[in-house]
C-alpha positions as CSV (number, residue, x, y, z in Angstrom):
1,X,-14.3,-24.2,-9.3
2,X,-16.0,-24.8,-6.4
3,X,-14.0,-27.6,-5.2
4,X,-10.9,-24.8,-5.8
5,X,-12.8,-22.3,-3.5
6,X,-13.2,-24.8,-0.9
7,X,-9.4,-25.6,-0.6
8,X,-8.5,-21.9,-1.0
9,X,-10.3,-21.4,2.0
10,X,-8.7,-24.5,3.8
11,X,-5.6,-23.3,3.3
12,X,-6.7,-20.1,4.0
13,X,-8.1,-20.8,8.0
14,X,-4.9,-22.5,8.0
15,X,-2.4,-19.6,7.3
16,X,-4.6,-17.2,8.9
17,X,-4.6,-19.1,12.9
18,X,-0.5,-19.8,11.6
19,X,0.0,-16.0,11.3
20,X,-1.7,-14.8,14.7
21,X,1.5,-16.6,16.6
22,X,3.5,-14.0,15.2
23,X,2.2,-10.7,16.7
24,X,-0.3,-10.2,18.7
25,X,0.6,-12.6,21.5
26,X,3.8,-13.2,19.8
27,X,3.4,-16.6,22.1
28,X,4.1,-20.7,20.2
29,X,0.4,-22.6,19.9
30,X,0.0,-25.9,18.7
31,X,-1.3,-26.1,15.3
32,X,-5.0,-27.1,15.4
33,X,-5.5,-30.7,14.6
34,X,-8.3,-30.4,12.2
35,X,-5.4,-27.9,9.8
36,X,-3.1,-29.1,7.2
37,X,0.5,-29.0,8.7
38,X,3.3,-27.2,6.6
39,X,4.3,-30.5,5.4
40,X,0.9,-31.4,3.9
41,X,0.4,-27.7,2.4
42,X,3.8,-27.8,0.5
43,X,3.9,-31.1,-0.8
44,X,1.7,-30.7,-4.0
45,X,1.6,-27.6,-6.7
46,X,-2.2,-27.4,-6.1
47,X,-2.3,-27.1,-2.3
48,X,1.4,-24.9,-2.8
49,X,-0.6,-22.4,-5.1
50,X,-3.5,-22.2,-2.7
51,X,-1.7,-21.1,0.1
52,X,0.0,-18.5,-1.9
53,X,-3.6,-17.3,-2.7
54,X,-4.5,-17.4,0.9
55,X,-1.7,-14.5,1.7
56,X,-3.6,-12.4,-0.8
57,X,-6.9,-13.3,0.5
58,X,-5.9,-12.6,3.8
59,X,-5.1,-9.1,3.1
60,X,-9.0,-8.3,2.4
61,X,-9.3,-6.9,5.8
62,X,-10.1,-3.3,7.1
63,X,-6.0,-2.5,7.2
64,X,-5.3,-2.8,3.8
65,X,-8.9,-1.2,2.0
66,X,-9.3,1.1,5.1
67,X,-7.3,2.1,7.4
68,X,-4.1,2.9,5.1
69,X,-6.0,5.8,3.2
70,X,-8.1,6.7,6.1
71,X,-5.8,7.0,9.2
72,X,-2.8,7.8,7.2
73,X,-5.2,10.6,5.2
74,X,-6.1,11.9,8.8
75,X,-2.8,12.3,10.6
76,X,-1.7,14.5,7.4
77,X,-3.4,17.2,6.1
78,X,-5.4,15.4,3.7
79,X,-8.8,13.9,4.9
80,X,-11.2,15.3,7.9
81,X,-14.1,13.1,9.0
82,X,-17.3,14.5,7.7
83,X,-18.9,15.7,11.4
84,X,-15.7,17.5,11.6
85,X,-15.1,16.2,14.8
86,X,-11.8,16.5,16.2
87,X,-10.3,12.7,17.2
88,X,-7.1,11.3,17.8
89,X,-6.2,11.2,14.2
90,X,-6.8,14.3,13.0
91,X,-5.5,15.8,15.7
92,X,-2.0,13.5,16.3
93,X,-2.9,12.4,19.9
94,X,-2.6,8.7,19.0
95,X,-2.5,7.1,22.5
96,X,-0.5,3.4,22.2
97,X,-3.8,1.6,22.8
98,X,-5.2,2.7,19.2
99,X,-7.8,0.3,18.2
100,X,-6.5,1.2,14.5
101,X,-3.1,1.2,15.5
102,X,-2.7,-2.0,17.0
103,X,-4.7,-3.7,14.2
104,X,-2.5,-2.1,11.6
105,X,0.7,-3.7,13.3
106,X,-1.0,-6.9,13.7
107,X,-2.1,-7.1,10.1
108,X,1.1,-6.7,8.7
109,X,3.1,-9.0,10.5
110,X,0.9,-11.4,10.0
111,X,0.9,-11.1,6.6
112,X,4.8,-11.2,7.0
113,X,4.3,-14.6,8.7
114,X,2.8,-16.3,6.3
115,X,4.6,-14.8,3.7
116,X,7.6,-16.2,5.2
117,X,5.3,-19.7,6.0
118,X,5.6,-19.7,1.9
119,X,9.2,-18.6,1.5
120,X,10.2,-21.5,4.0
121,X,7.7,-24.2,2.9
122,X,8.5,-24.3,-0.8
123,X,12.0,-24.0,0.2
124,X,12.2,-27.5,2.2
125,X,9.8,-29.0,-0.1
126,X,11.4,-31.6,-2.3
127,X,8.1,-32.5,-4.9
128,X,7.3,-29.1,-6.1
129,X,7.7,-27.7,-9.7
130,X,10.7,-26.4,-9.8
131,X,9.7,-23.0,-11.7
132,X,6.3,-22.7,-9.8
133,X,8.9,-22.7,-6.5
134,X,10.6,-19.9,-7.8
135,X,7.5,-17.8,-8.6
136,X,6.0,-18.7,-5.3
137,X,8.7,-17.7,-3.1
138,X,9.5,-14.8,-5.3
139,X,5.9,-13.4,-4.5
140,X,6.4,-14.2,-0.6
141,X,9.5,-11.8,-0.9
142,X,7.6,-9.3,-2.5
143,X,4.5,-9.2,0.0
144,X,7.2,-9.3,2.9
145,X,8.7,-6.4,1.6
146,X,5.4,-4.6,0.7
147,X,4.6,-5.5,4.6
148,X,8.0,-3.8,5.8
149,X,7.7,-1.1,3.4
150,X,4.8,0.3,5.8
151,X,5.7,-0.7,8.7
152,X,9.3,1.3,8.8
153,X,7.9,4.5,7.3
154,X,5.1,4.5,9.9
155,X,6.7,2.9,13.2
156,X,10.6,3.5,12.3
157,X,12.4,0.6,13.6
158,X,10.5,-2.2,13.4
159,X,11.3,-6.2,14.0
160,X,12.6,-7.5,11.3
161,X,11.5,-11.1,11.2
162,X,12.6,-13.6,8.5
163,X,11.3,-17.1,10.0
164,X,8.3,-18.6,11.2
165,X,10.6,-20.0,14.1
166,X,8.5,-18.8,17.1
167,X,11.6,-18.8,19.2
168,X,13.0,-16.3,17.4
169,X,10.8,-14.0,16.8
170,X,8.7,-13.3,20.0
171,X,11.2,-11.8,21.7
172,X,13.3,-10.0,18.9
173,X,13.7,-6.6,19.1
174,X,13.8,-3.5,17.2
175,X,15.8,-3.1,14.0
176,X,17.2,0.1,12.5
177,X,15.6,0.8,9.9
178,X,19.0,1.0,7.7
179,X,18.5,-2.9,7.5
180,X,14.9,-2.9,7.5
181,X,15.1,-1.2,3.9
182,X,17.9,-3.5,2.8
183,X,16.0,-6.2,3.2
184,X,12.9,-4.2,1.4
185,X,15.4,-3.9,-1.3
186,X,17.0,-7.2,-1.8
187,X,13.4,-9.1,-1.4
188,X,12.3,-7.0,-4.0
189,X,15.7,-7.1,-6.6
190,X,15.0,-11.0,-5.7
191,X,11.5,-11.0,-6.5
192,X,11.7,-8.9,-9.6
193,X,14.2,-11.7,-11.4
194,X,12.0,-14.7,-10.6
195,X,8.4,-13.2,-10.7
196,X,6.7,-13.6,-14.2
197,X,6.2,-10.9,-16.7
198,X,2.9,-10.9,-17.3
199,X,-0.5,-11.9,-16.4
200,X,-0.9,-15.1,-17.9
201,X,-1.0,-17.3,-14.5
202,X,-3.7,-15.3,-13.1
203,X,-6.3,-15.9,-16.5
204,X,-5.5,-12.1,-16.9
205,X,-6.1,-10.7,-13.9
206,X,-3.9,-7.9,-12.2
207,X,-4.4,-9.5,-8.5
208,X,-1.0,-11.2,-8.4
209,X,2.9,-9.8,-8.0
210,X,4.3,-9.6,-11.0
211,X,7.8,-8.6,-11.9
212,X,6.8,-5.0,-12.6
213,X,4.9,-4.9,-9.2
214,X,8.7,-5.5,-7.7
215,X,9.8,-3.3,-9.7
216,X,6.9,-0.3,-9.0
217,X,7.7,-0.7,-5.1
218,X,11.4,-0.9,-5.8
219,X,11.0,2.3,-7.9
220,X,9.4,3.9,-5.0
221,X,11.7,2.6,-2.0
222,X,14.2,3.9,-4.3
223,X,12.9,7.2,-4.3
224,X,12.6,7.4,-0.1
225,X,15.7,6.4,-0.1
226,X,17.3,9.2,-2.3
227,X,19.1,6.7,-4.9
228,X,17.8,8.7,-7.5
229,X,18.8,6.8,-10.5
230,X,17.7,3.2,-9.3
231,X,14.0,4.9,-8.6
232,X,14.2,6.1,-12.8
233,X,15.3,3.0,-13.6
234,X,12.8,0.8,-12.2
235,X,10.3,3.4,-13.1
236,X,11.5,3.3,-16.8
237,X,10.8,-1.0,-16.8
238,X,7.5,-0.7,-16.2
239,X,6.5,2.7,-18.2
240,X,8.5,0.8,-20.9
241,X,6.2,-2.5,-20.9
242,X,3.2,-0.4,-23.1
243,X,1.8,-3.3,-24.4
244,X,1.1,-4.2,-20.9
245,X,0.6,-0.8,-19.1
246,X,-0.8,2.2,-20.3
247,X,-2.2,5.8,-19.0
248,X,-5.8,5.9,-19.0
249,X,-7.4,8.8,-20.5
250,X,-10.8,10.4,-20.8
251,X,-11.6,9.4,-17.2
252,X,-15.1,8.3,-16.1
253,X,-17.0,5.9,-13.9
254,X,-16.3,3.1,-16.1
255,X,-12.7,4.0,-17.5
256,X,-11.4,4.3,-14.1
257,X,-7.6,3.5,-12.8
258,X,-9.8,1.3,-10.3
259,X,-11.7,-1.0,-12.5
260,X,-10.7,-4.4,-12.7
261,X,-7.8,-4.9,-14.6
262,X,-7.6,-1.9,-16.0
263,X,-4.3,-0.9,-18.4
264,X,-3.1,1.3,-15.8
265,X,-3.2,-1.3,-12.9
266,X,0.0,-2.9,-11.7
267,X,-0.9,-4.5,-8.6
268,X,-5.1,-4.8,-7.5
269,X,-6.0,-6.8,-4.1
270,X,-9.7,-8.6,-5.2
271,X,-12.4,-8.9,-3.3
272,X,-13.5,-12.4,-3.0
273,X,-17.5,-13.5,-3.7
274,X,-18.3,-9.9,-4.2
275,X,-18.8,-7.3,-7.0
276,X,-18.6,-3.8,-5.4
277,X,-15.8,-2.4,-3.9
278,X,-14.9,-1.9,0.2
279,X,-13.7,1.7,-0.7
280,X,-16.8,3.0,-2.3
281,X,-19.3,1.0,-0.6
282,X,-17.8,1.6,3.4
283,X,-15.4,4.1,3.5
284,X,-15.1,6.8,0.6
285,X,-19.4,6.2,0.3
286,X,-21.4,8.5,-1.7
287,X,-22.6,10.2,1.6
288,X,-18.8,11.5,2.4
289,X,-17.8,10.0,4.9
290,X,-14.4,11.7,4.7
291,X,-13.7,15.2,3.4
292,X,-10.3,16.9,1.2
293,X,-9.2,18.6,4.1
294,X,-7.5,21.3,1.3
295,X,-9.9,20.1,-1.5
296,X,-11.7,23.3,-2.5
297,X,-8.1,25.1,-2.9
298,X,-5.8,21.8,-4.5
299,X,-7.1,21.6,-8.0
300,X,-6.5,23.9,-11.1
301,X,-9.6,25.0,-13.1
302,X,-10.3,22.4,-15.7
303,X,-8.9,19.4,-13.7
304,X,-10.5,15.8,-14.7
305,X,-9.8,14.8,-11.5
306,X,-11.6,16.8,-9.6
307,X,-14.7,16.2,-11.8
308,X,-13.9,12.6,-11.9
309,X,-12.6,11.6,-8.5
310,X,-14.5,13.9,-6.0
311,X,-18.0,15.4,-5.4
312,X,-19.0,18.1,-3.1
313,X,-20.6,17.9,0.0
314,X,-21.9,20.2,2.7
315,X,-20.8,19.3,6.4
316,X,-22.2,20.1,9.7
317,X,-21.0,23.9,9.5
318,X,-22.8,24.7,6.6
319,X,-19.8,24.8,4.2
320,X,-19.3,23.1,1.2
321,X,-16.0,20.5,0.7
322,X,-14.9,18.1,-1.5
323,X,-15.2,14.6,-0.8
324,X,-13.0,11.5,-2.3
325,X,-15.0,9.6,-4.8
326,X,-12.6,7.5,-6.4
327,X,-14.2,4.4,-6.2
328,X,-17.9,4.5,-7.4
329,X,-19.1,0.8,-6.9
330,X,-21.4,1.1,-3.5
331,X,-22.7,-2.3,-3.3
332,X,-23.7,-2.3,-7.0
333,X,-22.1,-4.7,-9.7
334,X,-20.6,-2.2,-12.2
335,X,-17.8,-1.4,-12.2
336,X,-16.2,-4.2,-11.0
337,X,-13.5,-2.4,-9.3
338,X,-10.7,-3.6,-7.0
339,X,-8.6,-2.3,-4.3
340,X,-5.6,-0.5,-6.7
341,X,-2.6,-0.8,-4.4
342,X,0.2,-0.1,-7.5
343,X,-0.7,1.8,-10.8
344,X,1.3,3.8,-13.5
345,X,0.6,6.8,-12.7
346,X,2.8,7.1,-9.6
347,X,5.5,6.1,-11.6
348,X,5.5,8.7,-13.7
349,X,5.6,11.0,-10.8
350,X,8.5,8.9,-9.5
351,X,10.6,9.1,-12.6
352,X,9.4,13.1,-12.5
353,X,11.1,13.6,-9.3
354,X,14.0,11.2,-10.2
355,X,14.9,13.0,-13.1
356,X,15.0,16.9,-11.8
357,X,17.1,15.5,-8.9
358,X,19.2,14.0,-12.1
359,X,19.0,17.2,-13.5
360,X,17.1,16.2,-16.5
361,X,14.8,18.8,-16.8
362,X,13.2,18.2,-20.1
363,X,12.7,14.6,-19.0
364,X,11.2,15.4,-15.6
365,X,8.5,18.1,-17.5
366,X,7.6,15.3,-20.1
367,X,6.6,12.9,-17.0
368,X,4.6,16.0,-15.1
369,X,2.8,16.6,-18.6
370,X,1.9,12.9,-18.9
371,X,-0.1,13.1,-15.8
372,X,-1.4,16.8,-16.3
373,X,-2.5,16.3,-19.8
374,X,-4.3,13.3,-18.6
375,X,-6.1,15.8,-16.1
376,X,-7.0,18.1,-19.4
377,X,-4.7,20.6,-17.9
378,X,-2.2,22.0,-19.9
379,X,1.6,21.6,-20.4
380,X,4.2,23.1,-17.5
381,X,7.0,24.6,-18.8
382,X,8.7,25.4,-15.9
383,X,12.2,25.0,-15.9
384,X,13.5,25.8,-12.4
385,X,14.6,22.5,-10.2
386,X,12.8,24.0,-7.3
387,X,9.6,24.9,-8.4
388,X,9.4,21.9,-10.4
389,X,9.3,19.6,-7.3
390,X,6.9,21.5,-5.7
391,X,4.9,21.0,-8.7
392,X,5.5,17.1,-8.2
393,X,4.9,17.4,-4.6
394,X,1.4,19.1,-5.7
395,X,1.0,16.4,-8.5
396,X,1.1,13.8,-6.5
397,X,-1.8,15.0,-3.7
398,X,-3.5,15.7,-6.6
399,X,-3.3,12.4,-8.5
400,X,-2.7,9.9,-5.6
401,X,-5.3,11.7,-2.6
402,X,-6.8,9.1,-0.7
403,X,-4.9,6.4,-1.6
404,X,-2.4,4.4,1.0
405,X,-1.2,7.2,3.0
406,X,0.6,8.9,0.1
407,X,0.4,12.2,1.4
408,X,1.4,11.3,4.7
409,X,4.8,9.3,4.0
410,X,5.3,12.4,0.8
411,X,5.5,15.0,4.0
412,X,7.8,12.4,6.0
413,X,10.1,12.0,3.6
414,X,10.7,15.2,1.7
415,X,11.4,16.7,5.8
416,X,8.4,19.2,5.0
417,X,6.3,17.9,7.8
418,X,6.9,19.3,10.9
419,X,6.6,23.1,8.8
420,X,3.3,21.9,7.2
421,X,1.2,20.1,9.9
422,X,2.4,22.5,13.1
423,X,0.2,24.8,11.1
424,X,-2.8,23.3,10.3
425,X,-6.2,24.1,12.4
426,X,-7.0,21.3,15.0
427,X,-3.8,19.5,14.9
428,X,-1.8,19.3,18.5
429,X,1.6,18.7,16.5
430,X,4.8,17.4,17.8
431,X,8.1,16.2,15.8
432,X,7.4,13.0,17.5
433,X,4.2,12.6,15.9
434,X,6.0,11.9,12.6
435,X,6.2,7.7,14.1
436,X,3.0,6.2,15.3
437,X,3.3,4.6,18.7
438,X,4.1,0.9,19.2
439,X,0.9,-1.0,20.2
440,X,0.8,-1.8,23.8
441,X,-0.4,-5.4,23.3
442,X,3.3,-5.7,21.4
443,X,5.1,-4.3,24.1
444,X,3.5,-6.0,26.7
445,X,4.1,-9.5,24.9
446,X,8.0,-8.7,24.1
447,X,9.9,-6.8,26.7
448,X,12.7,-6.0,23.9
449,X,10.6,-3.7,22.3
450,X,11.0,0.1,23.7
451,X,8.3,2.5,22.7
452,X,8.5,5.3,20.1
453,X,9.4,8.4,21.6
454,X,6.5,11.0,22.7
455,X,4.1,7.8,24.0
């Protein structure tokens, strides 16, 4: 084991300095000469499957436990700091230089780099397993597309870069995000056929893609992208694999959606030589660091969720708010939770939204009741198209608050936006705000790329 960790973390440092060529500077350095070259990494299975486990490793950083459900949370109308002091978040005056930003931007693409490092190195590699190669690039595509998933809905177009060839990436410029999301989709259809079905690889645990972790993001791409039948499809694999995937009921610290390998976890990012997790332990703590901006008004009597998931909290003004507590483990060793990027819940609010656009009323109200009788609450009946997706819209910030920018890509995409935030107390709101801005250190290193408009 400990000879395993050691080259994990070889491979690791090696991917890692690999992938800051590819945004920050966007500028060609030599590859150190103490690292493994892409030759030596993929020309045995073991050092193959450690760099694959070094993309996942790499995505323990602030980005992808933090600053998705926090700045995302902020620049909707879902979270407010707990001083409730106004900042550039909460108030959509995101200057390009954004600490947060610019780290966001970063972190992606160079997850994209060494995603496509993988793709490209068991490609050319002539002495791998054949079916390992297939998994291994299958879960590159799938990490490339979660990647590019993000990056269009929160920066538009975006580079769309598909090699580690330095030459052609520093300089490449934006791509609309029309074929941005065709990529999304064909890595994913791509990733779906040739990831495994289950767990097995991974001694059980839910820290690896999987074919129903393609087919949970292709569900929900589906769904941005109005293809309304494709989203219930995809939603329909996965709910169908119950042996596998199950709704978690009778909610409490222990029987969590974010435990460990829980049944209703699809896709978890560990955290490596620890036991707690980053989101209850730094940023949702048990001090409230963040507050529901809308949390006292958002839940039905009764709701588990609200008893489960948040506790109150007076701030500074003497008023009492909810705070998100979904993740309990604050430095302590039970639970054992992990960062849930992908659970079944969501697609049962994806097929419920699928389904009234399809007109399939009865269908749509058995996936809402799935989630509210899960919360204790009690059976809709509604029947009207219309007020049945605003009870999905209301679902969904209930289920999914705090979690990945949900709420913030919801109001993008169902156009309700602009309406919702111009209203809200603090906010200085323009249309343009919808994009964040391109970090300067990315313009400044590639003159093809042209800010957002607004910045």
């Amino acid at each position: 084991m400990k000879n395993n960790y050691i080259t994990y973390k070889f491979i690791l440092s090696f991917l890692l300095l690999a992938g800051l060529t590819s945004c920050d500077s966007m500028l060609e350095v030599d590859l150190p000469s103490n690292e493994l070259s892409s030759s030596t990494v993929y020309a045995s299975d073991p050092t193959a499957e450690a760099a694959v486990n070094g993309i996942y490793q790499s995505m323990v950083t602030d980005t992808y436990y933090a600053s998705l459900h926090t700045v995302l949370g902020q620049t909707s109308d879902e979270l407010l700091p707990s001083s409730l002091l106004s900042e550039v978040y909460t108030s959509n005056e995101i200057p390009s230089e954004d600490g947060n930003i610019n780290t966001m931007w970063g972190s992606f693409y160079k997850t994209i780099y060494n995603a496509n490092s993988v793709i490209e190195g068991v490609s050319q590699s002539k002495t791998l397993s054949a079916v390992k190669s297939k998994q291994w690039i299958a879960e590159g595509k799938f990490l490339r597309a979660y990647c590019y998933f993000y990056l269009t809905n929160l920066w538009g177009d975006v580079p769309l870069i598909l090699t580690t060839n330095v030459d052609q990436s520093a300089l490449a410029p934006r791509t609309i995000q029309t074929e941005v999301y065709n990529q999304i989709v064909t890595d994913l259809k791509e990733a779906s056929a040739d990831l495994p079905d289950d767990y097995d690889n991974y001694k059980s645990q839910r820290i690896r893609a999987t074919k129903w972790a393609a087919e949970t993001l292709l569900a929900r791409v589906n769904l941005y992208l109005g293809k309304w039948s494709d989203a219930a499809t995809s939603a329909s694999a996965v709910i169908s694999q119950s042996g596998t995937y199950k709704m978690i009921t009778g909610l409490t610290d222990t029987n969590s959606p974010f435990v460990a390998d829980n049944d209703e976890a699809i896709w978890q990012i560990p955290y490596f030589n620890v036991d707690y997790s980053y989101e209850g332990s730094v940023v949702f703590t048990d001090a409230g660091t963040y507050l529901l901006r809308n949390g006292n008004t958002l839940f039905e009597e009764g709701d588990a969720r609200k008893d489960n998931w948040t506790m109150s909290i007076e701030a500074e003004d003497g008023n009492t708010y909810l705070a998100p507590r979904k993740y309990k483990n604050a430095y302590d060793s039970a639970p054992v939770e992990r960062s849930t990027v992908l659970r079944l819940a969501e697609l049962y609010l994806i097929r419920a939204e699928a389904r009234v656009k399809l007109n399939d009323i009865t269908g749509a109200q058995q996936d809402i009741n799935v989630i509210r009788n899960r919360a204790l609450l009690p059976s809709t009946t509604q029947a009207s198209p219309d007020q049945l997706l605003v009870l999905i819209a209301t679902e969904r910030q209930r289920e999914l608050f705090a979690e990945f920018g949900h709420r913030w890509l919801d109001l993008k995409r169902s156009g309700t936006i602009d309406q919702v935030l111009a209203t809200v107390p603090g906010k200085v709101w323009s249309a343009t705000d919808s994009l964040y801005p391109i970090p300067d250190a990315a313009i400044r290193s590639n003159p093809f790329l042209r800010q957002n408009t607004g910045y």
